[in-house]
C-alpha positions in Angstrom: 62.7 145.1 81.8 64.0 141.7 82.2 61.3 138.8 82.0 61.4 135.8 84.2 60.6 133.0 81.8 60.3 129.5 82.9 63.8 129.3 83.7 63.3 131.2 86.4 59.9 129.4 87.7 62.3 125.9 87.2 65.3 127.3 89.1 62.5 128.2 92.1 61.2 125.0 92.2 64.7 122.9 91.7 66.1 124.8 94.7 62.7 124.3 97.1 63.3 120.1 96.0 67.1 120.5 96.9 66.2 121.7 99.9 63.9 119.4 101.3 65.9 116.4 99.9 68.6 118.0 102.1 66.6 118.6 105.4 65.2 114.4 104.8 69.1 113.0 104.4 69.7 114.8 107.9 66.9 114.0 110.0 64.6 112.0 107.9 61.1 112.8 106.9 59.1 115.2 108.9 55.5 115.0 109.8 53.7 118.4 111.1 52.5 117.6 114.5 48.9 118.0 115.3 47.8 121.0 117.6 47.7 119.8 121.6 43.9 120.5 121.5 43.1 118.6 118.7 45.1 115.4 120.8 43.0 116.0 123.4 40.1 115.7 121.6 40.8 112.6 119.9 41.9 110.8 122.7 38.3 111.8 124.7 36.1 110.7 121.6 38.1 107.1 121.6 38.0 107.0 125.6 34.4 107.6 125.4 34.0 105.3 122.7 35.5 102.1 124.7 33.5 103.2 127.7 30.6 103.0 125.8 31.2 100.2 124.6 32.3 97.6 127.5 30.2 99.3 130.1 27.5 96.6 131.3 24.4 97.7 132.2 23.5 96.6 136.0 21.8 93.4 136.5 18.1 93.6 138.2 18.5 92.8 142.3 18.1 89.3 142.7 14.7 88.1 144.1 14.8 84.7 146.3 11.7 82.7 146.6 11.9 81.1 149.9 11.4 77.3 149.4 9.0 75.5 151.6 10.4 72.4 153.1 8.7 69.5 154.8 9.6 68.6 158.7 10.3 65.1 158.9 7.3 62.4 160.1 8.8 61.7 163.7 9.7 58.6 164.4 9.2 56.7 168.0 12.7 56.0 169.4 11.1 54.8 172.8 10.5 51.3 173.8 6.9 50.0 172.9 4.1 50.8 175.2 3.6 48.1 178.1 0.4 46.2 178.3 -1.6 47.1 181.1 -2.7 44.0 182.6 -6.9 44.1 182.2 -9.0 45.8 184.8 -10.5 43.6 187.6 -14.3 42.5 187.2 -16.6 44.6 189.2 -18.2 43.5 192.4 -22.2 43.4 192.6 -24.3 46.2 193.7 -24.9 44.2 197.0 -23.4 40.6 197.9 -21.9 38.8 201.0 -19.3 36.5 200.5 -18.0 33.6 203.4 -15.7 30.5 203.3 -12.6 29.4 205.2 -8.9 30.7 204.7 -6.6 28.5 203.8 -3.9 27.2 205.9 -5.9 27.8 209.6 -8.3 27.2 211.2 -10.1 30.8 210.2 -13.2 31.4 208.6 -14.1 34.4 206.4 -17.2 36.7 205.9 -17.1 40.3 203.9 -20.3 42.0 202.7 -20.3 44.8 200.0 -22.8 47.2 199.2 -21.5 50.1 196.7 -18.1 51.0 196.8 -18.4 49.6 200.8 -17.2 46.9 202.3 -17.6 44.7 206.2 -15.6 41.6 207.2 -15.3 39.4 209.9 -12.1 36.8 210.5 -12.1 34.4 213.7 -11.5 30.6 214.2 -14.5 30.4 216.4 -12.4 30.2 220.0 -10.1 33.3 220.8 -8.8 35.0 217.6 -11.1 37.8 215.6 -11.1 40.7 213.9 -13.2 43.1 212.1 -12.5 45.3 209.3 -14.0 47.9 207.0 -12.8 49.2 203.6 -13.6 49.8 200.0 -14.7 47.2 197.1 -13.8 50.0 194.1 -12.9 49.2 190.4 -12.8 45.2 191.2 -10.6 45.5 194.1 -11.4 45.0 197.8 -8.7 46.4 200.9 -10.2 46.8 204.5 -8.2 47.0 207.6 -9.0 46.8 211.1 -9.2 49.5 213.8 -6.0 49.0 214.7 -4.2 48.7 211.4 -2.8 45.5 212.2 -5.6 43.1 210.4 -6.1 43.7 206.4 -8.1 41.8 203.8 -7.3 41.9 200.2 -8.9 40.3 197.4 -11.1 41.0 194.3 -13.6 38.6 192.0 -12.8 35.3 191.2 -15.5 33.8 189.0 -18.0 34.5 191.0 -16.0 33.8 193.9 -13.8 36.3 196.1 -10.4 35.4 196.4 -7.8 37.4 198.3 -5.5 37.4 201.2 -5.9 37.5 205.2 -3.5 39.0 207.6 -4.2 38.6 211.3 -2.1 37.8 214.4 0.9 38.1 212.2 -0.2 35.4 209.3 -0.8 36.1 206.1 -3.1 33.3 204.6 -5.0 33.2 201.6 -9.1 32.3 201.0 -11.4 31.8 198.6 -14.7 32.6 199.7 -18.2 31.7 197.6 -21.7 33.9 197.6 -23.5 33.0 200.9 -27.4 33.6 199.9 -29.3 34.2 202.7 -30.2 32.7 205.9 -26.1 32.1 205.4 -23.9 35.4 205.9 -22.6 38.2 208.4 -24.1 38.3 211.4 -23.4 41.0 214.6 -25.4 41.7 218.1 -23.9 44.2 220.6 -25.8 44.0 224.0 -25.1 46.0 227.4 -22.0 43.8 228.0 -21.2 42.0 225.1 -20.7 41.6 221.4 -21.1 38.8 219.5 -19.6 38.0 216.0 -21.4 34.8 213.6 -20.6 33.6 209.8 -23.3 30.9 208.7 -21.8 29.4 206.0 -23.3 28.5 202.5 -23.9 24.5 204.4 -25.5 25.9 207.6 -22.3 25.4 209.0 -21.6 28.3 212.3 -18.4 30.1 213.6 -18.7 32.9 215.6 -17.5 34.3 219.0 -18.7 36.2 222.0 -16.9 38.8 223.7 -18.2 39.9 227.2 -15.7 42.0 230.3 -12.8 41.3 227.5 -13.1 37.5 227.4 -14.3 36.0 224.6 -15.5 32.3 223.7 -17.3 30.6 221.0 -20.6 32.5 220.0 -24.0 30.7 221.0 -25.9 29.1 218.3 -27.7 31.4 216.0 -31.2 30.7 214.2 -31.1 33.2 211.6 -35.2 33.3 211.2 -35.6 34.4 215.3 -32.7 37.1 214.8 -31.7 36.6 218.6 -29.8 35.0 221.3 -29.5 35.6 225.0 -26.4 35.4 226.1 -25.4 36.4 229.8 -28.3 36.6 231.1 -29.7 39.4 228.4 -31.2 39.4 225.1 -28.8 39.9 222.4 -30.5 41.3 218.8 -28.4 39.6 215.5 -28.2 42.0 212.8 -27.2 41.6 209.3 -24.2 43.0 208.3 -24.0 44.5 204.9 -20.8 46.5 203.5 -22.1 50.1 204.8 -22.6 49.0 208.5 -20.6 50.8 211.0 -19.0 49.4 214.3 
């Protein structure tokens, strides 16, 4: 029985070298390729890897805090307030006030009492009128039956100064207090009416009207409160600013 010594063993491995030397010079070195699994495998750990790695966790919502902003001060673009001019003295409680217009030959008598007023305009021959109005806040307007006379006028000092119109004239007066006996004066008898301003001197002008003529007014002494006139007794009565006629 023939014994393989370690020639044999060396011939073995000498011929396994040749051949692999030969299968390299042909198509070079060859690697064993790894089982399709065990790619798959690798390539899921690394993919899982990155992902875990460059994934950013979410950022919290954002909260907004609303800010609190201040309206601007308003500013006035208009022009500045006017001046009011200032209010008109106030009459007295209870006064009468008589003196001559200007430019005429017409004299003047208005009594207030309240927010009332009386006049009388008349040049003592054939023109006269009389009026009632109001004396309110400092101001004094009266008008005639008609509407065709007015007085105007308001405080003065302690004067009343205004405006006249009658028989188409506007004229303006100053008239001063007239303390009694001096003042307003009116008498209505059966047939006639009779008008008299005593002025602050004494001084008279007045007219009677009787059957729609008129004519200067009889005398007047304030303390006897009476004429007669026409043949009748004719009672003078004091006019204040609430008399009617």
């Amino acid at each position: 029985m023939a014994v393989r010594g370690p020639l044999v063993t060396a011939v073995v491995v000498l011929g396994g070298l040749v051949g692999m030397m030969t299968v390299n010079s042909v198509g070079g070195l060859v690697v064993a390729e790894q089982p399709p699994a065990a790619r798959d495998v690798a390539a899921t750990a690394t993919d899982t890897a990155t992902d875990t790695a460059t994934e950013t966790p979410a950022a919290p919502p954002e909260t907004t805090t609303p800010v609190e902003t201040t309206a601007p001060a308003e500013t006035s673009t208009g022009a500045p307030p006017v001046e009011q001019p200032p209010a008109a003295p106030a009459f007295p409680a209870e006064a009468v006030y008589a003196g001559e217009v200007d430019g005429g030959p017409m004299t003047i008598a208005v009594a207030i009492k309240g927010e009332q007023a009386a006049a009388y305009i008349c040049d003592g021959a054939q023109v006269e009128s009389w009026l009632r109005g109001t004396a309110v806040d400092g101001k004094l307007d009266l008008r005639s039956k008609n509407g065709a006379n007015r007085v105007v006028g308001s405080l003065d000092g302690k004067n009343l100064a205004g405006t006249v119109t009658v028989a188409g004239r506007r004229l303006p007066f100053t008239a001063p207090v007239a303390k009694s006996p001096a003042g307003l004066y009116r008498g209505e008898g059966a047939e006639a009416t009779i008008g008299w301003i005593v002025l602050p001197d004494g001084t008279q002008v007045g007219i009677a009207t009787s059957d729609g003529r008129s004519e200067p007014a009889p005398p007047l002494n304030p303390a006897r409160g009476a004429v007669t006139f026409g043949g009748e007794r004719v009672e003078a009565d004091k006019v204040a600013g609430n008399t009617t006629f």
